[in-house]
Residue, then its C-alpha position, 0 to 999 in steps of 0.5 A: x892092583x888091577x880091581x884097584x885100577x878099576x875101582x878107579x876108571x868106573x864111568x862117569x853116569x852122568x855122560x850119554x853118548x847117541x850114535x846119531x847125531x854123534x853127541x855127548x850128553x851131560x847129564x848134570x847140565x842136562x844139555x848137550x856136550x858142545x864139542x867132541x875132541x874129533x871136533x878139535x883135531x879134524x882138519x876138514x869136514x868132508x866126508x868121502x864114501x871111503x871115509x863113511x864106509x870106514x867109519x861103519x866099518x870101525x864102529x862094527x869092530x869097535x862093537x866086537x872088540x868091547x864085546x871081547x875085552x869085557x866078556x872075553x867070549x870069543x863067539x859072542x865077539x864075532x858073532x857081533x863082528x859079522x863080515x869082519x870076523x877075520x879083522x877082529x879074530x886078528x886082534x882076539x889072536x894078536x900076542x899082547x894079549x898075553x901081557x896086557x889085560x884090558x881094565x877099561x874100554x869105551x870111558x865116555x868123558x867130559x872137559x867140562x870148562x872147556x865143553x869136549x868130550x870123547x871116549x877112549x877105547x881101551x885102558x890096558x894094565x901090564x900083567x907083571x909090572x902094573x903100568x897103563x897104557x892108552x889104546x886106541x883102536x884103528x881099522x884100515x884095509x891095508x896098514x899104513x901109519x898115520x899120525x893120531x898124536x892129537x887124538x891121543x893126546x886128547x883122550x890123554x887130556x880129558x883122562x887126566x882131568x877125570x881120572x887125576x890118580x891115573x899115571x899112563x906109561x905109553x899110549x898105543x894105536x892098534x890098527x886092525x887089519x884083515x892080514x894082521x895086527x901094527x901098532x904105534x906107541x907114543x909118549x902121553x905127555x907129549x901127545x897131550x901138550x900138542x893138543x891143548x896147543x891145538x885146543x886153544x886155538x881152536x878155542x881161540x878160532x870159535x870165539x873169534x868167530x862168534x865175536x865176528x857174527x855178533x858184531x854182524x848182527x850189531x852192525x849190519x852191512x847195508 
């Protein structure tokens, strides 16, 4: 069951990812990917030196951990996680590791009517049972729950259109901490049914838009 799952959820070839500027790049189009899914649910475009730091932060432990869950070389994954050793040995550490496996990690995807995509982090299968679960990786100093419904329901999206043969049992947040490990389910159907409502009306907000400045340009104020 589990090299059948793997069979299954192998990378599309066609989908680049480039850090900088943090676009998609669709191969078979040959242009870049409009919009990625962070695009549809962000509420603001500032961008606070917290919010940078963490953002550094979490792509050197996103480094480390796809490390771990691909080689499981424990050394290697630190090596990797540099100073945040101690957040990704929590996580290396952590007890659902004992019943999960990872079978998938960093799956770069594309909505291609719609022009989005996004990477998840990780697909996890149970060792016994055979069910999957989405999980997402979120690092924080201290834990606190927030609410990813709409991020998750849009990896949750574009896993469905790309994958249609795989089922999700649930869909877990990791947080990953120095002190330790939290996580936070949450039901895929509902995740991904409050997203495409998000989705079409930012779709609906980018059309608006641009039929406002085409009509600027048609009719310029004098």
């Amino acid at each position: 069951m589990k090299n059948k799952i793997k069979d299954i959820l192998v990378q599309d070839p066609f989908v680049e990812f480039y850090p900088e500027p943090h676009k998609y790049y669709d191969l078979k189009r040959k242009c870049y990917v409009a919009r990625s899914v962070s695009d549809v649910v962000k509420t603001s475009d500032f961008v606070s030196k917290n919010m940078e730091q963490a953002a550094k932060r979490g792509t050197a432990i996103h480094e480390a951990v796809q490390i771990w869950c691909e080689t499981k070389d424990k050394t290697l994954a630190l090596a990797y996680a540099k100073e945040y050793k101690q957040w990704v040995q929590q996580l290396i550490n952590y007890r659902m590791w004992d019943t999960w496996d990872c079978v998938a990690n960093e799956l770069r995807m594309v909505d291609r009517k719609r022009d989005i995509a996004g990477s998840l982090d990780a697909v996890l299968q149970h060792k016994e049972t055979g069910v999957l679960c989405l999980a997402d990786f979120k690092t924080q100093v201290k834990y606190r729950k927030k609410n990813h419904r709409l991020q998750i329901g849009g990896y949750v999206s574009l896993l469905n259109q790309n994958y249609p043969d795989i089922t999700l049992f649930t869909c877990r947040v990791i947080y990953i901490t120095p002190d330790g490990i939290k996580t936070q389910e949450y039901n895929p159907a509902e995740c991904m049914y409050d997203y495409e409502s998000a989705r079409t009306i930012y779709l609906n907000k980018q059309l608006q838009y641009k039929k406002g400045l085409h009509n600027t340009r048609v009719n310029p104020i004098l």
